[in-house]
C-alpha positions in Angstrom: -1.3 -7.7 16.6 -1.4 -4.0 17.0 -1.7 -1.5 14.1 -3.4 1.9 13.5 -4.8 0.5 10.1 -8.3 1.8 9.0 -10.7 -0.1 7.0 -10.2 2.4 4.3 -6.9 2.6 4.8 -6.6 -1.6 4.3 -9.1 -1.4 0.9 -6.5 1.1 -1.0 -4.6 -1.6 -2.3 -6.6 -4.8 -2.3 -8.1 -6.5 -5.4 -11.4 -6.1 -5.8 -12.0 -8.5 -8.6 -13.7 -11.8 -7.3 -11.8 -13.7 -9.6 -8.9 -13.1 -7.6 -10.0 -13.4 -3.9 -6.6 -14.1 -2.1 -6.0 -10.1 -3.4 -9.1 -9.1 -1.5 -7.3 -8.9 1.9 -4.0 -8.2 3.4 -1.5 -10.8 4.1 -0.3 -11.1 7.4 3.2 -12.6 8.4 3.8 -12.3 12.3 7.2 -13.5 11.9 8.4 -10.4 9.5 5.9 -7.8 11.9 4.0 -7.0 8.6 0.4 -6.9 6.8 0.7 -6.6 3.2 -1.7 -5.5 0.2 -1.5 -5.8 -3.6 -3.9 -5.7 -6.9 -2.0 -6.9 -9.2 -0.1 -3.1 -10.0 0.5 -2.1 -6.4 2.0 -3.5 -3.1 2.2 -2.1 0.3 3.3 -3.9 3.4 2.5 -2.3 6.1 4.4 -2.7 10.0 3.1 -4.2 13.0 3.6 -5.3 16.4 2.4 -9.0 16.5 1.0 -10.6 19.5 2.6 -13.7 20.6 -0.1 -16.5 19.8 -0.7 -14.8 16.1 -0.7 -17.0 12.8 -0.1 -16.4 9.5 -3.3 -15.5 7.5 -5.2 -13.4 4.8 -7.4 -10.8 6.5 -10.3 -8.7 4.7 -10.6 -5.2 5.1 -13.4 -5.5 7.2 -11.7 -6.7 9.9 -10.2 -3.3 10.9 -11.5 -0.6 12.6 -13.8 2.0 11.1 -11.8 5.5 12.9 -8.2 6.8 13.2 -9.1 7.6 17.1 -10.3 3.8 17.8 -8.3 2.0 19.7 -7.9 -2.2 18.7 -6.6 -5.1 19.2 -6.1 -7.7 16.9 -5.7 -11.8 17.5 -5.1 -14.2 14.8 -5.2 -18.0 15.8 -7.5 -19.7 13.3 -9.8 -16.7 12.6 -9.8 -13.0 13.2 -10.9 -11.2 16.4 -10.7 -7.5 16.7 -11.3 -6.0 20.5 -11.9 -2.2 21.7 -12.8 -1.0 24.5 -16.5 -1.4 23.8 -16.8 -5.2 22.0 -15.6 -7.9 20.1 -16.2 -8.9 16.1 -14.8 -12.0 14.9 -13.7 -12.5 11.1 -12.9 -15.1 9.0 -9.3 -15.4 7.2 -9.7 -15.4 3.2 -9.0 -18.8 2.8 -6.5 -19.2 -0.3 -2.7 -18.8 -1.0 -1.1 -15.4 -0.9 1.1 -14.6 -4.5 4.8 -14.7 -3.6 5.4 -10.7 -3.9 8.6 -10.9 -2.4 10.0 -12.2 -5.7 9.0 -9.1 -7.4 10.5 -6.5 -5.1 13.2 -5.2 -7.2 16.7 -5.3 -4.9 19.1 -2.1 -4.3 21.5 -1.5 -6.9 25.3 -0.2 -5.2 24.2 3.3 -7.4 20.4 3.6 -5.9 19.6 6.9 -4.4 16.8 7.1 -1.9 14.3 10.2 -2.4 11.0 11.8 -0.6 8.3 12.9 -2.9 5.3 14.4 -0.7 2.3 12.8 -1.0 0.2 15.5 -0.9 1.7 17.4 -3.7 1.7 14.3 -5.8 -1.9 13.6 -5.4 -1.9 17.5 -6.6 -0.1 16.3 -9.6 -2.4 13.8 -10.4 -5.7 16.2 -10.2 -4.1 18.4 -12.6 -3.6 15.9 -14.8 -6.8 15.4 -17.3 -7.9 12.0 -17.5 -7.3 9.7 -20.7 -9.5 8.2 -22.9 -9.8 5.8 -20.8 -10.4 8.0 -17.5 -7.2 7.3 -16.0 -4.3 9.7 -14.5 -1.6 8.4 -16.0 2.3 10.4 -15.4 5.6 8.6 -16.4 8.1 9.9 -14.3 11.9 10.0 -14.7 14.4 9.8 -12.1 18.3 10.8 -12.3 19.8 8.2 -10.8 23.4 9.6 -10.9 22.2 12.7 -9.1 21.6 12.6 -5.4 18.9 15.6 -5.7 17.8 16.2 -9.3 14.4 16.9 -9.8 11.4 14.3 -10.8 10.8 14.5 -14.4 7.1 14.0 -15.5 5.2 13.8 -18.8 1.4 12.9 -19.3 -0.2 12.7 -22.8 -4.0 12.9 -23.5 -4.6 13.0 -26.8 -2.3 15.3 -29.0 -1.5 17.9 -25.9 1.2 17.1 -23.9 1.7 17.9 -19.8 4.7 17.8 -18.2 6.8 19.3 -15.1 8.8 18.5 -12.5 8.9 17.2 -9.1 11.2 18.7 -6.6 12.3 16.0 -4.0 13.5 15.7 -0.7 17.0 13.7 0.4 16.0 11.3 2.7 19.4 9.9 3.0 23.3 10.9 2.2 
Protein backbone atom coordinates (compact mmCIF):
# COMPACT_ATOMS: atom_id res chain seq x y z
CA UNK A 1 0.00 0.00 0.00
CA UNK A 2 1.21 3.49 -0.59
CA UNK A 3 -0.04 6.60 1.20
CA UNK A 4 1.45 9.85 2.51
CA UNK A 5 -0.43 9.30 5.96
CA UNK A 6 1.39 10.53 9.11
CA UNK A 7 1.18 9.02 12.46
CA UNK A 8 -0.47 12.18 13.60
CA UNK A 9 -2.31 12.50 10.80
CA UNK A 10 -3.83 8.53 11.37
CA UNK A 11 -4.56 9.41 15.43
CA UNK A 12 -7.05 12.43 14.44
CA UNK A 13 -9.82 10.28 14.27
CA UNK A 14 -9.26 7.07 16.07
CA UNK A 15 -10.86 6.12 19.40
CA UNK A 16 -8.79 6.27 22.11
CA UNK A 17 -11.00 4.66 24.65
CA UNK A 18 -9.67 0.99 25.49
CA UNK A 19 -13.00 -0.14 25.69
CA UNK A 20 -13.43 0.17 22.21
CA UNK A 21 -10.09 -1.13 20.65
CA UNK A 22 -11.18 -1.95 17.00
CA UNK A 23 -11.63 2.23 16.97
CA UNK A 24 -8.05 2.52 17.88
CA UNK A 25 -6.76 2.06 14.26
CA UNK A 26 -7.67 2.60 10.77
CA UNK A 27 -9.48 0.02 8.79
CA UNK A 28 -7.96 -1.02 5.68
CA UNK A 29 -9.92 -2.39 2.59
CA UNK A 30 -7.47 -3.01 -0.46
CA UNK A 31 -10.31 -3.84 -2.61
CA UNK A 32 -12.11 -0.18 -2.29
CA UNK A 33 -8.19 1.58 -2.23
CA UNK A 34 -9.07 2.98 1.30
CA UNK A 35 -7.92 3.27 5.11
CA UNK A 36 -10.60 4.48 7.17
CA UNK A 37 -10.84 6.10 10.87
CA UNK A 38 -13.81 6.77 13.24
CA UNK A 39 -14.53 7.51 17.22
CA UNK A 40 -17.67 7.09 17.43
CA UNK A 41 -18.64 11.02 16.11
CA UNK A 42 -16.21 11.19 13.16
CA UNK A 43 -15.28 9.11 10.06
CA UNK A 44 -12.63 9.67 7.51
CA UNK A 45 -11.56 7.19 4.83
CA UNK A 46 -8.71 8.04 3.46
CA UNK A 47 -7.37 6.81 -0.47
CA UNK A 48 -4.70 4.60 -1.26
CA UNK A 49 -2.84 2.73 -3.76
CA UNK A 50 -2.87 -0.96 -2.59
CA UNK A 51 -0.15 -3.31 -3.28
CA UNK A 52 -1.11 -6.49 -4.92
CA UNK A 53 -0.57 -9.20 -2.05
CA UNK A 54 -2.39 -6.73 0.66
CA UNK A 55 -5.22 -8.00 3.11
CA UNK A 56 -7.85 -6.54 4.71
CA UNK A 57 -6.90 -5.44 8.39
CA UNK A 58 -7.08 -2.92 11.29
CA UNK A 59 -3.80 -0.93 11.48
CA UNK A 60 -2.75 1.29 14.63
CA UNK A 61 -1.42 4.53 14.24
CA UNK A 62 1.86 3.55 14.88
CA UNK A 63 2.37 1.83 11.96
CA UNK A 64 2.81 4.99 9.85
CA UNK A 65 5.52 7.09 9.40
CA UNK A 66 6.62 9.84 11.77
CA UNK A 67 7.37 12.93 8.75
CA UNK A 68 5.47 14.35 5.72
CA UNK A 69 9.04 14.10 3.77
CA UNK A 70 9.48 10.17 4.53
CA UNK A 71 9.10 8.13 1.99
CA UNK A 72 7.14 4.32 2.94
CA UNK A 73 5.99 1.47 1.89
CA UNK A 74 3.40 -0.43 3.30
CA UNK A 75 2.62 -4.49 3.08
CA UNK A 76 -0.25 -6.08 4.70
CA UNK A 77 -0.32 -10.04 4.53
CA UNK A 78 -1.02 -11.26 8.15
CA UNK A 79 0.77 -8.32 9.96
CA UNK A 80 2.03 -4.90 9.14
CA UNK A 81 5.41 -4.00 7.61
CA UNK A 82 6.43 -0.50 6.87
CA UNK A 83 9.83 -0.01 4.60
CA UNK A 84 11.96 3.30 3.88
CA UNK A 85 14.75 3.68 2.53
CA UNK A 86 16.66 3.20 5.77
CA UNK A 87 14.75 -0.01 7.67
CA UNK A 88 11.99 -2.05 8.28
CA UNK A 89 9.31 -2.14 11.49
CA UNK A 90 6.81 -4.74 11.62
CA UNK A 91 3.25 -4.16 13.33
CA UNK A 92 0.61 -6.17 14.44
CA UNK A 93 -3.10 -5.71 12.99
CA UNK A 94 -5.65 -4.74 15.90
CA UNK A 95 -7.23 -7.87 16.07
CA UNK A 96 -11.23 -7.35 16.29
CA UNK A 97 -14.16 -6.48 13.86
CA UNK A 98 -14.35 -3.15 12.25
CA UNK A 99 -18.21 -1.28 12.91
CA UNK A 100 -20.04 -1.39 9.59
CA UNK A 101 -19.69 2.61 8.87
CA UNK A 102 -20.87 2.28 5.52
CA UNK A 103 -24.38 1.91 6.79
CA UNK A 104 -24.24 5.28 8.28
CA UNK A 105 -22.98 7.29 5.43
CA UNK A 106 -25.97 9.31 4.58
CA UNK A 107 -26.72 8.93 0.55
CA UNK A 108 -27.16 12.04 -1.97
CA UNK A 109 -30.44 13.43 -2.15
CA UNK A 110 -31.51 14.46 -6.18
CA UNK A 111 -31.54 18.32 -4.39
CA UNK A 112 -27.83 18.03 -2.50
CA UNK A 113 -25.47 20.79 -3.29
CA UNK A 114 -21.75 20.15 -2.92
CA UNK A 115 -19.82 23.13 -1.08
CA UNK A 116 -15.93 23.97 0.05
CA UNK A 117 -15.46 25.39 3.41
CA UNK A 118 -11.61 26.05 3.99
CA UNK A 119 -10.20 24.40 6.62
CA UNK A 120 -8.09 26.82 7.81
CA UNK A 121 -10.64 29.40 8.31
CA UNK A 122 -12.88 27.03 10.08
CA UNK A 123 -10.30 25.98 12.56
CA UNK A 124 -10.29 29.99 12.85
CA UNK A 125 -13.89 29.74 13.68
CA UNK A 126 -13.56 27.33 16.21
CA UNK A 127 -10.64 29.31 18.20
CA UNK A 128 -12.84 32.23 18.39
CA UNK A 129 -15.40 30.37 19.78
CA UNK A 130 -15.10 30.29 23.82
CA UNK A 131 -15.31 26.91 25.22
CA UNK A 132 -18.53 25.56 27.08
CA UNK A 133 -18.89 24.43 30.37
CA UNK A 134 -17.83 21.58 29.52
CA UNK A 135 -14.57 22.93 27.52
CA UNK A 136 -15.77 22.02 24.16
CA UNK A 137 -16.08 24.28 20.84
CA UNK A 138 -19.32 23.57 19.90
CA UNK A 139 -21.01 25.64 16.39
CA UNK A 140 -24.34 24.36 14.81
CA UNK A 141 -24.21 25.28 11.40
CA UNK A 142 -26.95 25.69 8.89
CA UNK A 143 -26.82 25.11 5.29
CA UNK A 144 -29.36 26.35 2.45
CA UNK A 145 -29.89 23.63 0.59
CA UNK A 146 -32.01 25.21 -2.12
CA UNK A 147 -29.22 27.70 -2.78
CA UNK A 148 -26.19 26.68 -4.82
CA UNK A 149 -23.93 29.38 -2.96
CA UNK A 150 -25.57 30.79 0.20
CA UNK A 151 -23.55 31.35 2.96
CA UNK A 152 -22.86 28.87 6.13
CA UNK A 153 -24.98 29.93 8.89
CA UNK A 154 -23.36 29.49 12.47
CA UNK A 155 -24.56 29.91 16.12
CA UNK A 156 -22.53 28.90 19.36
CA UNK A 157 -24.04 29.42 22.85
CA UNK A 158 -21.98 29.56 26.11
CA UNK A 159 -23.92 30.42 28.77
CA UNK A 160 -26.41 33.29 28.22
CA UNK A 161 -24.13 35.12 25.31
CA UNK A 162 -24.69 34.11 22.05
CA UNK A 163 -22.00 33.89 18.88
CA UNK A 164 -22.91 33.62 15.65
CA UNK A 165 -21.72 34.44 11.81
CA UNK A 166 -21.40 33.23 8.75
CA UNK A 167 -19.35 31.06 6.53
CA UNK A 168 -18.79 32.15 3.03
CA UNK A 169 -18.25 28.93 0.87
CA UNK A 170 -16.79 27.91 -2.27
CA UNK A 171 -18.76 25.94 -5.30
CA UNK A 172 -17.02 23.04 -5.88
CA UNK A 173 -19.41 21.80 -8.43
CA UNK A 174 -22.30 23.24 -10.87
Amino acid sequence: MKTNLTKTQAKQCCSTNDLRPALRGLFYEPSKKTLTATNGHLLISYEVLPSDDDQSGIIPPSAFKTKKSESCQYETNGKVTRTNENSSANFEFIDERFPDYESVIPGHPENSHTFGIDLNLLKKLCDAVPQDESNKRVIEITLDLDSNLSPIVFRSHKNEQVFSGLIMPMRLVD
